[in-house]
ROLUM-641334 format. One record per residue: x, y, z of N, C-alpha, C, O, CB in turn; residue in three letters; residue number from 1. Coordinates in Angstrom, 1 decimal. Glycine has a CB too. Layout:
(site (X,Y,Z),(X,Y,Z),(X,Y,Z),(X,Y,Z),(X,Y,Z),ALA,NUM)
...
# end
This chain:
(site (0.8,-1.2,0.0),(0.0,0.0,0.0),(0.9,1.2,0.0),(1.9,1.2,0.7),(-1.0,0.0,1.2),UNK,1)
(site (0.6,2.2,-0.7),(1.2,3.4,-0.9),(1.4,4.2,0.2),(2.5,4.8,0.1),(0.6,4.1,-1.7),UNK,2)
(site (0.6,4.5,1.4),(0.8,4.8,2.3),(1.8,4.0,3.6),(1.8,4.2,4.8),(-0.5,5.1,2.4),UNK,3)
(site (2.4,3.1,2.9),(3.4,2.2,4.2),(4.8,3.0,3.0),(5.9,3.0,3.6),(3.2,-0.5,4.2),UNK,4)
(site (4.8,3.3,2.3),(5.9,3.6,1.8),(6.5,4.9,2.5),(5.9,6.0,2.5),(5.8,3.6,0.3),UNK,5)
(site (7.8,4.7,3.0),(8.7,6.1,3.2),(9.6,6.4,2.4),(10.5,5.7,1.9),(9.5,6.2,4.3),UNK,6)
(site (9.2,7.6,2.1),(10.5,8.5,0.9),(11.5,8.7,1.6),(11.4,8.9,2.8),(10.2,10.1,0.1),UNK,7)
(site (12.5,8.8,1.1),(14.3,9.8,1.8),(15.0,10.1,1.3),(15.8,9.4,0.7),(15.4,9.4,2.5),UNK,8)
(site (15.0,11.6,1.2),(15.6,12.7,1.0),(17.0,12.9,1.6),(17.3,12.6,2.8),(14.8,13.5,1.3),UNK,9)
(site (17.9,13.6,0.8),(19.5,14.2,1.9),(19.3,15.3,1.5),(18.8,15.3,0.3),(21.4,13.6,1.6),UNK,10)
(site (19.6,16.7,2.0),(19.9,17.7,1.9),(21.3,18.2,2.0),(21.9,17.9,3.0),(19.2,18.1,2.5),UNK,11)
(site (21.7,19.0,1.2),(23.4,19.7,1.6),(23.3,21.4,0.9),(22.8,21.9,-0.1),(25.1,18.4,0.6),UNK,12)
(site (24.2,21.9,2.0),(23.8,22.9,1.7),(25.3,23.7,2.2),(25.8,23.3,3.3),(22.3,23.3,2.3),UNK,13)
(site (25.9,24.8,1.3),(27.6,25.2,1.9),(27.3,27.2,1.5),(27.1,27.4,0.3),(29.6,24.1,0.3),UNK,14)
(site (27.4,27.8,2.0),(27.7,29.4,2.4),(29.0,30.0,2.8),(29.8,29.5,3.6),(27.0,29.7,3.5),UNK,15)
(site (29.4,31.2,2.2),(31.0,31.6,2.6),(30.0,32.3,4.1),(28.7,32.4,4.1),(32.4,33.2,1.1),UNK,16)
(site (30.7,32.6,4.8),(31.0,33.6,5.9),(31.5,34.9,5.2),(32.5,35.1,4.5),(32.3,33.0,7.0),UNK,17)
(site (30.2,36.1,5.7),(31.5,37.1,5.4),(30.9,38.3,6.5),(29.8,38.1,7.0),(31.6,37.8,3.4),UNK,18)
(site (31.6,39.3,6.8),(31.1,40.5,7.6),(30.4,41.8,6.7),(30.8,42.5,5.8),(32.4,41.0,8.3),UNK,19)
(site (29.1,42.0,7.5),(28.3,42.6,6.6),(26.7,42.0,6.6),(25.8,42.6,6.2),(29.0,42.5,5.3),UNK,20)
(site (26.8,40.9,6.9),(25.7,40.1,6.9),(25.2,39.4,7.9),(26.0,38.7,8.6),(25.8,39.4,6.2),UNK,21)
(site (23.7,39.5,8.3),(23.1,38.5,9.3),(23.8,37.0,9.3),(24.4,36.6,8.4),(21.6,38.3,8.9),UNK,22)
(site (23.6,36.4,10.4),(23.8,34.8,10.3),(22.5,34.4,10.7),(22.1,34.6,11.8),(25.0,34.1,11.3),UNK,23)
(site (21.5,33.7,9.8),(20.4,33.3,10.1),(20.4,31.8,9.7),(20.6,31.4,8.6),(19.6,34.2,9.5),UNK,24)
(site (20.0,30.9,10.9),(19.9,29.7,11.3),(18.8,29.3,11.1),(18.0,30.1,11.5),(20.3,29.6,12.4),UNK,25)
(site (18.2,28.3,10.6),(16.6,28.3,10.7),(15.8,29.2,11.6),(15.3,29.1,12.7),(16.3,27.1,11.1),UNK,26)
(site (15.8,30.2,10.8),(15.0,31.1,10.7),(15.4,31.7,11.9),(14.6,32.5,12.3),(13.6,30.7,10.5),UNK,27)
(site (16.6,31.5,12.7),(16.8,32.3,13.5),(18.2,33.4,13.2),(19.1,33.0,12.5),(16.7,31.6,14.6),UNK,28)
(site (18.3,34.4,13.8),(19.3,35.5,13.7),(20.2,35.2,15.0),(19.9,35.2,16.2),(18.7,37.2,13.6),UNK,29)
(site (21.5,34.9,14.3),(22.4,34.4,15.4),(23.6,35.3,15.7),(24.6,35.3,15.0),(22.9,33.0,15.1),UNK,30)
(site (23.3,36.1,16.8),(24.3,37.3,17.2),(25.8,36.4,16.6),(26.2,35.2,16.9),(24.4,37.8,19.3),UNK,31)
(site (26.5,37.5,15.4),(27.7,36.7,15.5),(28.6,37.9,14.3),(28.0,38.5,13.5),(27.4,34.8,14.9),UNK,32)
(site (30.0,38.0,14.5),(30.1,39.1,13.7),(30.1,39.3,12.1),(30.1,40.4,11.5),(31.2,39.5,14.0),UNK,33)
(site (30.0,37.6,11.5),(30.0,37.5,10.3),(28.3,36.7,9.9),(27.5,36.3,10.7),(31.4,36.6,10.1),UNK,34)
(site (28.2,36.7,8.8),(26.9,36.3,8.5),(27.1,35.5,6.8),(28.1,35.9,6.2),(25.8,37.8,8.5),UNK,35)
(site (26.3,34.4,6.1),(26.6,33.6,5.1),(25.8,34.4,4.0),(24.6,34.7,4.1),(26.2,32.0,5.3),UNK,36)
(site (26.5,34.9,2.9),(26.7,35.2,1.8),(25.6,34.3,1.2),(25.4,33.2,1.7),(28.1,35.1,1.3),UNK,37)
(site (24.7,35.0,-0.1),(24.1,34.3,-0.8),(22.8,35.3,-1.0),(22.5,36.1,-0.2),(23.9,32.8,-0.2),UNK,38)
(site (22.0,35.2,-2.4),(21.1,35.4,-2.8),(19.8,36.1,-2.1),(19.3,37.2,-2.1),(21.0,34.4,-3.2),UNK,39)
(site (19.7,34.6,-1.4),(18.4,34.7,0.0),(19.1,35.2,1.2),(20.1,36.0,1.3),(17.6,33.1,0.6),UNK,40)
(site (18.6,34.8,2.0),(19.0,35.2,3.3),(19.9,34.1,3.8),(20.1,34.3,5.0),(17.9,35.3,4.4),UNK,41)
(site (20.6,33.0,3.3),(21.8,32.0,3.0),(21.6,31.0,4.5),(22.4,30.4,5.2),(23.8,32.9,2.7),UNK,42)
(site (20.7,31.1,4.6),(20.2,30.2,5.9),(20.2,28.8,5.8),(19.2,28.1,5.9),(18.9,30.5,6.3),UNK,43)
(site (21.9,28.3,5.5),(21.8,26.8,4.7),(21.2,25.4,5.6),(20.9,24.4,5.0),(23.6,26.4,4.1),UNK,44)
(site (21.1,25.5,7.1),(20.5,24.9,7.5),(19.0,24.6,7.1),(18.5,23.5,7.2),(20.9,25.2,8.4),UNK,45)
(site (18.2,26.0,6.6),(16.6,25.5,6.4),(16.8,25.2,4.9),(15.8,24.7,4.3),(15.2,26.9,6.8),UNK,46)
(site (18.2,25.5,4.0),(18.2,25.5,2.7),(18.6,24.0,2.5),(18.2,23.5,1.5),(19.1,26.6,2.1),UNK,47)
(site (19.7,23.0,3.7),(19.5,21.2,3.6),(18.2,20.8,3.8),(17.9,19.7,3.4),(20.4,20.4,4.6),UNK,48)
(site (17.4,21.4,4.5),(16.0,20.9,4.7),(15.0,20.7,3.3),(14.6,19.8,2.7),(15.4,21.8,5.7),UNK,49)
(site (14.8,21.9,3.2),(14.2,22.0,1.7),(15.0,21.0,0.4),(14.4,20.3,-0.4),(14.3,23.5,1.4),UNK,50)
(site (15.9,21.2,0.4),(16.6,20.2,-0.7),(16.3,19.0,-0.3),(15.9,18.4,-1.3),(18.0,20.2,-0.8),UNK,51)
(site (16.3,18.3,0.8),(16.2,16.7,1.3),(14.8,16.7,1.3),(14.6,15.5,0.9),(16.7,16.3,2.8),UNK,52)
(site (13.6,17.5,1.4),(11.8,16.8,1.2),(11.8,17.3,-0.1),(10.7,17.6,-0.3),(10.2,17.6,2.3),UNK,53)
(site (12.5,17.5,-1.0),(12.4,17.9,-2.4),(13.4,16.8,-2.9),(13.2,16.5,-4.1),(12.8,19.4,-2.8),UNK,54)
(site (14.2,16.2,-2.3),(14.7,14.7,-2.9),(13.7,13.8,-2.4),(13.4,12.8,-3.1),(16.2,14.2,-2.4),UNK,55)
(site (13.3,14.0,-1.3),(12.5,12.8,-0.9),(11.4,12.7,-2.2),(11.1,11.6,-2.6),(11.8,13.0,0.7),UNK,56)
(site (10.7,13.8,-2.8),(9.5,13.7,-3.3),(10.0,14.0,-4.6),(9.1,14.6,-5.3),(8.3,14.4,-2.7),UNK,57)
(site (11.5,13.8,-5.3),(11.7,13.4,-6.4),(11.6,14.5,-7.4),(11.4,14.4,-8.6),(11.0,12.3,-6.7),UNK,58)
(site (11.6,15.9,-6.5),(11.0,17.3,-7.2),(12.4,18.1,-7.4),(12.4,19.3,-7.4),(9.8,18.3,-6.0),UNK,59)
(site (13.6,17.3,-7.7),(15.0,18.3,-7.8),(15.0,18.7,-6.8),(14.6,18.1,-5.8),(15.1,19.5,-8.8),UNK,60)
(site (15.9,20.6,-6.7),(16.5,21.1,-5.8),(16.2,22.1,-5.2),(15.0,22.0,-5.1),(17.4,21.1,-5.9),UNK,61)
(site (16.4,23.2,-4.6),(16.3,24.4,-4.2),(17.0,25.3,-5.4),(16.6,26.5,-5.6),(16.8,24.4,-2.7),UNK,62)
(site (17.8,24.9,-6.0),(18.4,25.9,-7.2),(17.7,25.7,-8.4),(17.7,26.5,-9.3),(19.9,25.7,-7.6),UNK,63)
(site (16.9,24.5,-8.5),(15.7,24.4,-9.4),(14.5,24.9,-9.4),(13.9,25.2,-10.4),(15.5,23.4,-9.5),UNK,64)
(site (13.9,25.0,-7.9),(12.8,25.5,-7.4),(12.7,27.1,-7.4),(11.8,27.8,-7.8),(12.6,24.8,-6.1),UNK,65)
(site (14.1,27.9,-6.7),(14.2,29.1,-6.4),(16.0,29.5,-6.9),(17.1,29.6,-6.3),(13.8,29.2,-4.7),UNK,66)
(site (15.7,29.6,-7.8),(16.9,30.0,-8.8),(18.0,31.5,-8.7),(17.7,32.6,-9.2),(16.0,30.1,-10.1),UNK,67)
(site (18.8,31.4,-8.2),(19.4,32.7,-7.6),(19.6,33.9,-8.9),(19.9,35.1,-8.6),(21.1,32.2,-6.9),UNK,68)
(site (19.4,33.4,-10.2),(18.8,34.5,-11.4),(17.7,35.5,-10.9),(17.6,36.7,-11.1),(18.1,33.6,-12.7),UNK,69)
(site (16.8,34.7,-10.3),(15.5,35.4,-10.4),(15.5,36.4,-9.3),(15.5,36.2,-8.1),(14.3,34.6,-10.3),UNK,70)
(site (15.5,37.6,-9.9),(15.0,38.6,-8.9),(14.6,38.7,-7.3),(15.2,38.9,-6.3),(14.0,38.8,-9.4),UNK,71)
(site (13.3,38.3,-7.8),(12.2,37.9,-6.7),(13.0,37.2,-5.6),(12.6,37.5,-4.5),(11.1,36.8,-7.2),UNK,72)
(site (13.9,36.3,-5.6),(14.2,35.7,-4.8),(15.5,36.3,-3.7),(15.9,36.0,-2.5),(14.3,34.4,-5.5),UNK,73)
(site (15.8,37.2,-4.6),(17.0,38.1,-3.7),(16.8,38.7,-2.4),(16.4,39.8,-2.4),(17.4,39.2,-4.3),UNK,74)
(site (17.1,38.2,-1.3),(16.7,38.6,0.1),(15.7,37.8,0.8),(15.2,38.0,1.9),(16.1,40.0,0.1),UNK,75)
(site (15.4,36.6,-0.2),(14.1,35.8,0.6),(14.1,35.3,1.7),(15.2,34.8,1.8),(13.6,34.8,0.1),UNK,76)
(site (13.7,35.2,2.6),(13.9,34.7,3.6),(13.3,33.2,3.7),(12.2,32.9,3.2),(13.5,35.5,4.6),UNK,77)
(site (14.3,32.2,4.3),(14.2,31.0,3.7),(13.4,30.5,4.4),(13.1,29.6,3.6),(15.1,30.2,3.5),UNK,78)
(site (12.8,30.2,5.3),(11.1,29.4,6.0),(10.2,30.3,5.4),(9.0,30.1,5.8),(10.7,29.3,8.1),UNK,79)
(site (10.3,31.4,4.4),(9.0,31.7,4.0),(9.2,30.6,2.4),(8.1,30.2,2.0),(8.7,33.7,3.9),UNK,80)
(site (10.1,30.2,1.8),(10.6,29.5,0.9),(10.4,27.8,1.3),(9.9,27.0,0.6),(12.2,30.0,0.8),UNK,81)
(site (10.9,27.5,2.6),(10.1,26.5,2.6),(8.9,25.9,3.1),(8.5,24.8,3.4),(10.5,26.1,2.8),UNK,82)
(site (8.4,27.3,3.0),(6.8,26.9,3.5),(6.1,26.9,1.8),(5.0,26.4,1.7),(5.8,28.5,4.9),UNK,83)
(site (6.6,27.3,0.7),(6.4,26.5,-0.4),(6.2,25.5,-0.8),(5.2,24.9,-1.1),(6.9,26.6,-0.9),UNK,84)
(site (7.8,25.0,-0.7),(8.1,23.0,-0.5),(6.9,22.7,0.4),(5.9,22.4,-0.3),(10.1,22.2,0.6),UNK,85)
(site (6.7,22.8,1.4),(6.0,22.5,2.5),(4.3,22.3,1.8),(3.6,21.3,2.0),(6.2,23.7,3.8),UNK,86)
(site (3.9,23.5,0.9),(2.9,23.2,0.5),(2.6,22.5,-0.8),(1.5,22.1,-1.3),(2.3,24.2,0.7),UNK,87)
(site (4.1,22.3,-1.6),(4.0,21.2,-2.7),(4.1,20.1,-2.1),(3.7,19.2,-2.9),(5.1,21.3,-3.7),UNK,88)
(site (4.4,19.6,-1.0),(4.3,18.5,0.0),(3.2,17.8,0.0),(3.1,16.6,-0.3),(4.4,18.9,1.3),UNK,89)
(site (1.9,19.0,0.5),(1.0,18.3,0.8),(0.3,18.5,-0.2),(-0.9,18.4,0.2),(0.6,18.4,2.0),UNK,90)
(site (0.4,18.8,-1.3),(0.0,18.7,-2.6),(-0.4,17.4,-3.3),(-1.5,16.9,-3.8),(0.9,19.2,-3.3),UNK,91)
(site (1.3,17.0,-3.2),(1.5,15.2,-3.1),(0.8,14.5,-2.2),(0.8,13.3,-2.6),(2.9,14.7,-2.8),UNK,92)
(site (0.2,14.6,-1.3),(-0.3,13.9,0.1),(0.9,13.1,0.6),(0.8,11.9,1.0),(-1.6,12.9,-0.1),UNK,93)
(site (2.2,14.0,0.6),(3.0,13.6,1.9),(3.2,14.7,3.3),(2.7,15.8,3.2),(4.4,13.2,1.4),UNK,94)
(site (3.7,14.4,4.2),(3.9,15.1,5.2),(5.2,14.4,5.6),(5.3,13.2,5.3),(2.7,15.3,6.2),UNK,95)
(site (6.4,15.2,6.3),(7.1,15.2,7.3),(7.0,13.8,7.9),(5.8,13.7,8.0),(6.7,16.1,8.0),UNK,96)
(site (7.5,12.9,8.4),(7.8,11.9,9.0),(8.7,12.0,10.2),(8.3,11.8,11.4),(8.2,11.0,8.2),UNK,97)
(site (10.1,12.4,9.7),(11.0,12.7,10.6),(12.0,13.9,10.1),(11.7,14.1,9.0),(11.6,11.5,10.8),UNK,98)
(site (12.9,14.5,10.3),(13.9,15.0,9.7),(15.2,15.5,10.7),(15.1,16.1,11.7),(13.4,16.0,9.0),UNK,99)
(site (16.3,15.1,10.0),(17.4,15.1,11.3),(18.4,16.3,10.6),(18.6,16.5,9.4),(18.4,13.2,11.6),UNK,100)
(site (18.7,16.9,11.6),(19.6,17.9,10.5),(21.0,18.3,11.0),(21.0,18.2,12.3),(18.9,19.5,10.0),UNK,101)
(site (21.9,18.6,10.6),(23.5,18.8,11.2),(24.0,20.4,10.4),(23.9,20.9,9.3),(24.8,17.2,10.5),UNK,102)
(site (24.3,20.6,11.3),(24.9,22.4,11.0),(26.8,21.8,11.1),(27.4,21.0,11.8),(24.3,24.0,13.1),UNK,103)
(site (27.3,22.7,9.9),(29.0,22.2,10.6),(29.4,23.4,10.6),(29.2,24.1,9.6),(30.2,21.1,9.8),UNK,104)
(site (30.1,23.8,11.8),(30.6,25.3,11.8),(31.1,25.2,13.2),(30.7,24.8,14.2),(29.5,26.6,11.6),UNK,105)
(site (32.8,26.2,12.7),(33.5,25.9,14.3),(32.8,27.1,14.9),(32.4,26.9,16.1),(35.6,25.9,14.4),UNK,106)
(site (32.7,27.9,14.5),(31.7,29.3,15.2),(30.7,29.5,14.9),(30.1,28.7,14.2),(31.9,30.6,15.0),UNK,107)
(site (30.2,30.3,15.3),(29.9,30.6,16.9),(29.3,29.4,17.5),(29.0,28.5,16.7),(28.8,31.9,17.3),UNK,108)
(site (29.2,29.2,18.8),(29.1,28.3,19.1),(27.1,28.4,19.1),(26.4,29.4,19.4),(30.1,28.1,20.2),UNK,109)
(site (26.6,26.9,18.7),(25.2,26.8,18.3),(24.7,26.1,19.2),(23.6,25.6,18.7),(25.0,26.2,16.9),UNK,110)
(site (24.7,25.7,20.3),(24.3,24.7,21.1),(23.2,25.7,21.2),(22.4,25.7,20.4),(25.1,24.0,22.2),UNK,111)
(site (23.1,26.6,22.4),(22.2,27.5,22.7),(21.0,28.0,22.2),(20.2,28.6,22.8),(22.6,28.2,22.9),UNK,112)
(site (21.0,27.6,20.5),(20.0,27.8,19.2),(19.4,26.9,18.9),(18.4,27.0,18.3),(20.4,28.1,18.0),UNK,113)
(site (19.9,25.6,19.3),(19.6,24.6,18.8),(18.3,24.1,18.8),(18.0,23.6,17.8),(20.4,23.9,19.1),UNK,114)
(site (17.3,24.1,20.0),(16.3,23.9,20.0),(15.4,24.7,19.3),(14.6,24.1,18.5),(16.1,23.7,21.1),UNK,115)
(site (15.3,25.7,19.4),(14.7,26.7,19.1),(14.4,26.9,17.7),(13.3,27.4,17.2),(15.3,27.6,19.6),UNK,116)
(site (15.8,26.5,16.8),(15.9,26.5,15.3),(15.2,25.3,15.0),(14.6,25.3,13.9),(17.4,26.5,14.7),UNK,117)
(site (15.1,23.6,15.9),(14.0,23.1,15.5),(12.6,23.5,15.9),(11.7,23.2,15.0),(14.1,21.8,15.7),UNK,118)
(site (12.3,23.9,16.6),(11.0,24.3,16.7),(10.5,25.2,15.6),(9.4,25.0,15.0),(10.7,24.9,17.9),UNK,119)
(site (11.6,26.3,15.3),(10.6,26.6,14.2),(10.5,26.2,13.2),(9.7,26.7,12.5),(10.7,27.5,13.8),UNK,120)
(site (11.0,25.3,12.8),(11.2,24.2,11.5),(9.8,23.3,11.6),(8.9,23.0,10.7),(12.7,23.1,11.8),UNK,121)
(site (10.0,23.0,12.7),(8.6,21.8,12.8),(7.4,22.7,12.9),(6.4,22.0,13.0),(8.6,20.7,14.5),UNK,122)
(site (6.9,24.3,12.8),(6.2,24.7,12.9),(6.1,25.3,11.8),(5.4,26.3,11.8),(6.2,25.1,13.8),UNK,123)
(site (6.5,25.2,10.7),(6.5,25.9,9.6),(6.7,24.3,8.7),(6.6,24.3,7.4),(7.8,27.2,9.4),UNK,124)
(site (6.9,23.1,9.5),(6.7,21.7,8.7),(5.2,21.4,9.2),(4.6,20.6,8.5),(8.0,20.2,9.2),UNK,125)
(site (4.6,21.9,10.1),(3.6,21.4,10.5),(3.4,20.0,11.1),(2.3,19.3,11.0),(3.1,21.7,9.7),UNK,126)
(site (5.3,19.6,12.0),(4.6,18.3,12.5),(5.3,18.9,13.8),(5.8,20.0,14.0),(4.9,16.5,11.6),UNK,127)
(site (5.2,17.6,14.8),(5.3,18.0,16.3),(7.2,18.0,15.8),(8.0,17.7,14.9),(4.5,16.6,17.7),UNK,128)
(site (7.2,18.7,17.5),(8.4,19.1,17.7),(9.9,17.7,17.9),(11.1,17.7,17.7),(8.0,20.0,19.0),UNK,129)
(site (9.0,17.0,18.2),(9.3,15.7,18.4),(10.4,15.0,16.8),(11.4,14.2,16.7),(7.5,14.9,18.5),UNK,130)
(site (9.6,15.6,16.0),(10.0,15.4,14.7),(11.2,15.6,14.6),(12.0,14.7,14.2),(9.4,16.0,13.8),UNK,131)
(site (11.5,16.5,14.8),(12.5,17.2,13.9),(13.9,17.6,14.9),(13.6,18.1,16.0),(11.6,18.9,13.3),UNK,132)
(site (15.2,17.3,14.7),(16.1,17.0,15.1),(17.4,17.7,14.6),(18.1,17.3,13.6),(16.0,15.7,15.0),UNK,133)
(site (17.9,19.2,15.5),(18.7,19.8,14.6),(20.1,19.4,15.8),(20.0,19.5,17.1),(18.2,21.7,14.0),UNK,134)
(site (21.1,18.9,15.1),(22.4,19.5,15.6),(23.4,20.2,15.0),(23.3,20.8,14.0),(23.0,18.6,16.1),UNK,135)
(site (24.5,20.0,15.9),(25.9,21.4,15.0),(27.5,20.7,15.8),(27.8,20.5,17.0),(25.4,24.1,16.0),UNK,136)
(site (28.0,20.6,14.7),(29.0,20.1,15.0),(30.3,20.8,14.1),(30.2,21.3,13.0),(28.7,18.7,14.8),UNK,137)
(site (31.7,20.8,14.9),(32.9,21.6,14.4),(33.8,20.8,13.3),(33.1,19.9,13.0),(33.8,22.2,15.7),UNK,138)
(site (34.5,20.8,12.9),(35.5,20.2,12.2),(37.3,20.0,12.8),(38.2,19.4,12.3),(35.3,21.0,10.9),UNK,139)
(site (37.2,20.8,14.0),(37.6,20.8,14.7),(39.1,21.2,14.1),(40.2,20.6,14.2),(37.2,20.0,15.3),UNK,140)
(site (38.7,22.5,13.4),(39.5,23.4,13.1),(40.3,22.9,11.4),(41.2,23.6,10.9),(40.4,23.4,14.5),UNK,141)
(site (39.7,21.7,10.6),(39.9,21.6,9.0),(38.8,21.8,8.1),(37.6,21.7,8.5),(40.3,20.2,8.7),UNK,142)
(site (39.1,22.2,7.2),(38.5,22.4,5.7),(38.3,23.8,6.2),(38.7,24.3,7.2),(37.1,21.3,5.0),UNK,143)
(site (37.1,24.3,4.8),(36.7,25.8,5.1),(36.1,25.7,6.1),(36.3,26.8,6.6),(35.9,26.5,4.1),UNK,144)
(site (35.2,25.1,7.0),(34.2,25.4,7.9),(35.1,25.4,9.1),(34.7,26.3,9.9),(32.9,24.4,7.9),UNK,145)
(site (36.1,24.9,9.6),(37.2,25.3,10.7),(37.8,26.5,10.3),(38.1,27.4,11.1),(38.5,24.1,11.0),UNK,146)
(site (38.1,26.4,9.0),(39.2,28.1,8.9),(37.9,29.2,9.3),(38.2,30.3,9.1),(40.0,28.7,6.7),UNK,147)
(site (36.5,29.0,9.8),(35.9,29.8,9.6),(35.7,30.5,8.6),(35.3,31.7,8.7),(36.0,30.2,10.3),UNK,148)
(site (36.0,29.8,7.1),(35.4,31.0,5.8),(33.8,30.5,5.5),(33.2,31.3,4.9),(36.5,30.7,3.9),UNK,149)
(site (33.3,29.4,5.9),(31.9,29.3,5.8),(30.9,28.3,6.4),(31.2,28.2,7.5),(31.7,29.4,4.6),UNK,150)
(site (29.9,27.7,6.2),(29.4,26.6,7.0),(29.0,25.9,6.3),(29.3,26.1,5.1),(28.6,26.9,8.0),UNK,151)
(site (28.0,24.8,6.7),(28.0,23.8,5.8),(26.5,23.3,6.9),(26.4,23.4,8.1),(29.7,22.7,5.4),UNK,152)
(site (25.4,22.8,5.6),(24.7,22.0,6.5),(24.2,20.5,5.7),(24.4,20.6,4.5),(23.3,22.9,7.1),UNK,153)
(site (23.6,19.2,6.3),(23.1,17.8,6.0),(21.9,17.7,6.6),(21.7,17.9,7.8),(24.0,16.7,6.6),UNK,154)
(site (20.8,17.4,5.9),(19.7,16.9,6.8),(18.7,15.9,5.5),(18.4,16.0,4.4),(18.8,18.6,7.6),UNK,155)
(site (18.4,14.9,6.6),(18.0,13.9,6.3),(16.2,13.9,6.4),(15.8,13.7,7.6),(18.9,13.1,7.0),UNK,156)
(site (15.3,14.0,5.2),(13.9,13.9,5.5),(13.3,12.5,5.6),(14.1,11.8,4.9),(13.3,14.8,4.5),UNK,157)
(site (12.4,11.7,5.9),(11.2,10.8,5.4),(10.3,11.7,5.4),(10.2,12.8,5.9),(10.6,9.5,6.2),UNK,158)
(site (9.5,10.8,4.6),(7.9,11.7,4.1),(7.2,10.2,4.1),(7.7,9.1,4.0),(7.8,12.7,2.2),UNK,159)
(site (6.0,10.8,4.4),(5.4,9.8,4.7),(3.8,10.5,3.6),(3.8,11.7,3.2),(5.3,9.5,6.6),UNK,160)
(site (2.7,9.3,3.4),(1.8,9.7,2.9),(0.7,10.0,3.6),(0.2,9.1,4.2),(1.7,9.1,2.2),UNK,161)
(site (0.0,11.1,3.6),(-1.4,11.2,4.2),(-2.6,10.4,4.2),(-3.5,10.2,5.0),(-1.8,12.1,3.8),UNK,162)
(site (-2.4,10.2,3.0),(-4.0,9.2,3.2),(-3.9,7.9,2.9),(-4.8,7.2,3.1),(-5.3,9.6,2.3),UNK,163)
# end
């Protein structure tokens, strides 16, 4: 039956660091002196999310969906972006099942956000809080995301079917 089937999605998502700019975490603004470069508001943690329920449901990517050419999309802020995905979601008659997500960045330190950036995730996924599962981890000082030139996020969706 169609409804026992789970989809799975990976999301990845990489931003420079630069000064001049917010750092916005799912959907939150994270006091910090540098902020990630990009189009939208470069919030690559809600931007692996959206890519992973858009692999899960076989719909391409976030550069397919919201194309950094277009205008419109310059400055968007990204949970208003994926409350799109969110409603091509349940278009399909899937929803959210689970979604686990990883931030990598040796700065600032994210523990203190961490809940908070899932809640709003799961409230703009429309499933319990329960769901949804953000952490953040360093590299412990290799590649770009230790030199501090930018961050990097992974997050992993199921979808499940509604009816």
């Amino acid at each position: 039956m169609e409804g026992d089937i789970a989809k799975i999605g990976i999301g990845y998502d990489v931003h420079r660091l630069v000064e001049g700019r917010p750092l916005i975490l799912g959907g939150l603004t994270i006091p910090f002196e540098k902020g990630l470069l990009g189009h939208s508001d470069a919030d690559v943690l809600t931007h692996a999310v959206m890519d992973a329920i858009l692999g899960a449901m076989g719909k391409g990517d976030i550069g397919r969906r919201f194309p950094d050419s277009e205008p419109m999309y310059e400055g968007a802020h990204s949970l208003e972006l994926l409350k799109e995905v969110v409603e091509m979601m349940h278009r399909e008659g899937m929803t959210v099942n689970n979604l686990d997500a990883t931030i990598i960045a040796q700065e600032p330190k994210l523990s203190p956000y961490l809940d908070e950036m899932g809640r709003q995730l799961s409230r703009v996924l429309g499933v319990e809080a329960e769901a949804v599962n953000v952490k953040a981890t360093t590299t412990e000082g290799l590649g770009f995301c230790g030199r501090g030139e930018g961050m990097a996020a992974y997050a992993v969706a199921t979808l499940k079917h509604t009816g």
